[in-house]
TORPADO-872478 format. One record per residue: residue in one letter; y, x, z of N, C-alpha, C, O in turn. Coordinates in steps of 0.2 Angstrom, whole numbers, plus 2048, in hexadecimal, padded with zeros to 3 digits. Layout:
% TORPADO-872478
AYXZYXZYXZYXZ
...
//
This chain:
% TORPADO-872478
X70C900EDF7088FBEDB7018FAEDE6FE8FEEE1
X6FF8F5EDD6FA8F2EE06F78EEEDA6F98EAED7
X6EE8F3ED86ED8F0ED06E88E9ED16E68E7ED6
X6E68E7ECD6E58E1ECD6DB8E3ECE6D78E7ECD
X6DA8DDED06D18D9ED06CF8DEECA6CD8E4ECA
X6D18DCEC46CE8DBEBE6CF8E4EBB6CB8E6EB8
X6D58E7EBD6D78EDEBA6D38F2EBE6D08F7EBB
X6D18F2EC56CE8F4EC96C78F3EC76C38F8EC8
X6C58EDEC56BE8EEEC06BC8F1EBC6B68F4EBB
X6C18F0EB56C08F4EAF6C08FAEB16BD8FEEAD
X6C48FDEB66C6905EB96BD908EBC6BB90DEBA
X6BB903EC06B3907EC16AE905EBA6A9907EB8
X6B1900EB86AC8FFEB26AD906EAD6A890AEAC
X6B1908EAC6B290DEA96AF914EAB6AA917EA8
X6B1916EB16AE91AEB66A791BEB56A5920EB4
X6A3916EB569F916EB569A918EAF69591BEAE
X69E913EAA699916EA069D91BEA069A91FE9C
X6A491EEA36A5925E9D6A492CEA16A3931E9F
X6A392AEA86A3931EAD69A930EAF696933EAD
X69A92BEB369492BEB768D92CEB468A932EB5
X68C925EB0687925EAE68392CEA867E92DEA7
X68B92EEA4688933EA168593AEA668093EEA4
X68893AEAB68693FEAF67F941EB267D947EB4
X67C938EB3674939EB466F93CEAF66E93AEA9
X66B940EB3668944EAF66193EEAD660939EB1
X66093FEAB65893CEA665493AEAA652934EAB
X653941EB064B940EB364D93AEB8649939EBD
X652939EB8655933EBD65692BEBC65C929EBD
X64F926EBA650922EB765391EEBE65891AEBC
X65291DEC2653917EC665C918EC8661914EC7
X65D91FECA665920EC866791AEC166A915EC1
X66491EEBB66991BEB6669912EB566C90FEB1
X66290FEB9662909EBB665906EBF667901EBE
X667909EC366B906EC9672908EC6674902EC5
X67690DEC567D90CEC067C907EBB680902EBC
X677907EB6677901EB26788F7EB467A8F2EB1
X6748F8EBC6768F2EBE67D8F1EC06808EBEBF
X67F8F6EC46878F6EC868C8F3EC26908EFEC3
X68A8F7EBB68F8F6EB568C8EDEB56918EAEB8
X6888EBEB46868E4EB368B8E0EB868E8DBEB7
X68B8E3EC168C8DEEC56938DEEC36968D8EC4
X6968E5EC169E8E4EC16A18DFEB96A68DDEB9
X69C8E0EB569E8DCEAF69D8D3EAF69F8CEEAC
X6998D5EB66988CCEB86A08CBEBC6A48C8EB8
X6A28CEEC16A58CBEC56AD8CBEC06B18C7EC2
X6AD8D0EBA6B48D0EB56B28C9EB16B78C6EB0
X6AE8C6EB06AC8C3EAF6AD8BAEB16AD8B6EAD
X6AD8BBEB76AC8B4EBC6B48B4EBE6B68AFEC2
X6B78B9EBD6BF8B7EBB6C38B4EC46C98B2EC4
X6BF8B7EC86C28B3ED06C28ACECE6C78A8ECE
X6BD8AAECE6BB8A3ECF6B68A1ED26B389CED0
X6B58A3ED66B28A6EDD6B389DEE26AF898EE3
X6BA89DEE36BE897EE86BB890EE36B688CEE4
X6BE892EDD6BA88AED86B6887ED86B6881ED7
X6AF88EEDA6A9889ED66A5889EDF6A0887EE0
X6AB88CEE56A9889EEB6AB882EEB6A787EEEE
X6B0880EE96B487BEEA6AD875EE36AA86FEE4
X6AD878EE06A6873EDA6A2872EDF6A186CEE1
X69F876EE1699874EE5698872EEA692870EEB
X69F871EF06A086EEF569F865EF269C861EF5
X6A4866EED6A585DEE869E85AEE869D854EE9
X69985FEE669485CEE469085BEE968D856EE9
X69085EEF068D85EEF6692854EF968F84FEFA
X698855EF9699850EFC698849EF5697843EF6
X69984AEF3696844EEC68E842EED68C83DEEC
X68C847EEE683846EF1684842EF768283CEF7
X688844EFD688842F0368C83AF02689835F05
X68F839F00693832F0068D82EEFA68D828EF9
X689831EF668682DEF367E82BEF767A827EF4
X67D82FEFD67A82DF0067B829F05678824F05
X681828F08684823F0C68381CF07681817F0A
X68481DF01687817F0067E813EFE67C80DEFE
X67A819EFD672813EFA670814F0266A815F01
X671815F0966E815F0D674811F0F676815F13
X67780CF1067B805F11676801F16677800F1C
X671800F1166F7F9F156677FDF176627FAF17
X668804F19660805F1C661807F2566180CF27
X660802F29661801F3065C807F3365C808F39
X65880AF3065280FF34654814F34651818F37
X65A816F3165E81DF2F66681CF31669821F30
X669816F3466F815F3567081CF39674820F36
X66E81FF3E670825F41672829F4067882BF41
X66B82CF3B66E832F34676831F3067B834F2F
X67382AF2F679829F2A67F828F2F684829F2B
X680827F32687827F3768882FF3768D832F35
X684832F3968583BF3D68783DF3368C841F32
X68583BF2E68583DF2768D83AF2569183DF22
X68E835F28694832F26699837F2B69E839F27
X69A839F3269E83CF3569F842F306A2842F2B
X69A847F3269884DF2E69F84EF286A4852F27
X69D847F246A1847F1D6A8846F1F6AB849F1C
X6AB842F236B2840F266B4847F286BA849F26
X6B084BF2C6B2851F2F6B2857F2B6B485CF2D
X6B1857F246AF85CF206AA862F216A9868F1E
X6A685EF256A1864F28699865F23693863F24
X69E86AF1E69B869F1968F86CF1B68A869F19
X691873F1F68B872F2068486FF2367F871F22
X688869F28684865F2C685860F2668085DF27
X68885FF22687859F1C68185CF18680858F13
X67F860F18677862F15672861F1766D85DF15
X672864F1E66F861F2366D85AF24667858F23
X671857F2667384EF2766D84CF2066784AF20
X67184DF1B66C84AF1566584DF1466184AF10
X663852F1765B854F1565984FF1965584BF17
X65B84FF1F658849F26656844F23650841F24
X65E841F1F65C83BF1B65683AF17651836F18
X65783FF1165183EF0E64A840F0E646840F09
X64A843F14642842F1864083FF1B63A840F1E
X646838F1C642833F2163E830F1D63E830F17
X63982DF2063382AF1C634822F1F62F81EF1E
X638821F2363B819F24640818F22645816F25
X641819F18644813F15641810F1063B810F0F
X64680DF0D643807F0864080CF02640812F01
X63D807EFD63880CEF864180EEF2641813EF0
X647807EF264C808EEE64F811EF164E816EEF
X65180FEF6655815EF965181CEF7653821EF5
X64A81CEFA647823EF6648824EF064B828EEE
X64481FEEC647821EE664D822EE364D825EDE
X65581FEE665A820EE265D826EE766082BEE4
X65C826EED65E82DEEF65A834EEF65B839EF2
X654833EEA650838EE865483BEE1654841EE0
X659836EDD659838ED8661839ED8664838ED3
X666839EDC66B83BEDF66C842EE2671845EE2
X664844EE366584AEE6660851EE065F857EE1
X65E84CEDB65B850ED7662851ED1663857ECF
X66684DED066A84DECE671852ED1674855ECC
X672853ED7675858EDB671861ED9673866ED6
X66B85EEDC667865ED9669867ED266C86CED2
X668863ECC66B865EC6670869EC667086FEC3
X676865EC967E867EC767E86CECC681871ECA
X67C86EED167C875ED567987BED167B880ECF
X674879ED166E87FECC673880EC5673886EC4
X67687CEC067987EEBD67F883EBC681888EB9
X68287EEC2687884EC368788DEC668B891EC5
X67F88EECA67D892ECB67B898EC867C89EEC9
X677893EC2676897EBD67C898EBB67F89DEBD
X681894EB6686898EB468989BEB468C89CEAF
X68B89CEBD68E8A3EBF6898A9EBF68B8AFEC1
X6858A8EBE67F8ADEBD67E8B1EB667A8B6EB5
X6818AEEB16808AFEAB6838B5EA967F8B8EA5
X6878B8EAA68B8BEEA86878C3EAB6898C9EAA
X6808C3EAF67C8C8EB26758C8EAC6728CCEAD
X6738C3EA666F8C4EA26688BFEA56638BEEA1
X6688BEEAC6608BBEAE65E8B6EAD6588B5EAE
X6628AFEA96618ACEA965E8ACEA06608ADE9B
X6568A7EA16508A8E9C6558A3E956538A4E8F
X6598A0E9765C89AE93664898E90665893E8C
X6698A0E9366E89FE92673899E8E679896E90
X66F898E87674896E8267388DE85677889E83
X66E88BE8966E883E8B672882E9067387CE92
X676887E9367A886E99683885E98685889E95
X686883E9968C882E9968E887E9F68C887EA4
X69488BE9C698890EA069B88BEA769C885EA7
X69C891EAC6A188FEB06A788BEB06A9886EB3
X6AB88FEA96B288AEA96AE884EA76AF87FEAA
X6AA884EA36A987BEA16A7878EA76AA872EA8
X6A387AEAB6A2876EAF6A7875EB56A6870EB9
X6AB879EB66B2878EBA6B8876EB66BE876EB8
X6B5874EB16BD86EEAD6BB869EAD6BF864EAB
X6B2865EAF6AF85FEAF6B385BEB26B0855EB2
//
């Protein structure tokens, strides 16, 4: 038998509040902080359900949805054709981390138009958004974030 992700979690979650942690004596607080967190990290990860592949696969989407919408408002900016050709390969090639790259280049050239900086400032403020969100809300089952209940869970944002 070979037991599962999740059975194997409940098995140390347990281990831990009914044997371990009673076992630590008092004068030992960083001990009973550090088992405290372990329990935390393992109730995040029973949690987050192996959705691990998902919200790689969300956040690549969102990377290359930035990249082609930079392509597309950088069209008609001839001081940056380079970037954007090597930006355009990049994206044919799936070479998701040179597609990061390629786009920072972009928008720190300081020879485009006033349009392009402004809509591809707000293209990437908008990326920022839906990364950071999703960030946080695989993060939530660990308690750090100041704002919880404004956030939409992981499944919501991987059924978007």
């Amino acid at each position: 038998m070979n037991p599962s992700s999740a059975l194997r979690i409940d098995t140390m979650m347990r281990t831990l509040q009914d044997t371990i942690m009673p076992a630590i004596r008092d004068d030992q607080p960083l001990a009973k902080e550090q088992a405290g967190l372990m329990l935390g990290h393992l109730a995040a990860l029973q949690q987050q359900a192996n959705r691990e592949h998902a919200v790689d696969d969300y956040c690549q989407a969102l990377l290359l949805t930035l990249a082609d919408e930079v392509l597309r408002l950088g069209a008609e900016e001839s001081s940056i054709a380079d970037l954007l050709a090597s930006l355009d390969t990049a994206r044919k090639n799936g070479e998701l981390i040179a597609l990061g790259f390629h786009i920072e280049r972009i928008l720190a050239s300081s020879d485009t138009s006033a349009v392009f900086k402004r809509e591809s400032s707000k293209v990437a403020m908008q990326y920022a958004a839906d990364h950071t969100h999703m960030g946080r809300a695989w993060f939530l089952p660990m308690g750090f974030d100041g704002n919880p209940k404004a956030l939409p869970t992981v499944a919501e944002l991987l059924a978007e």
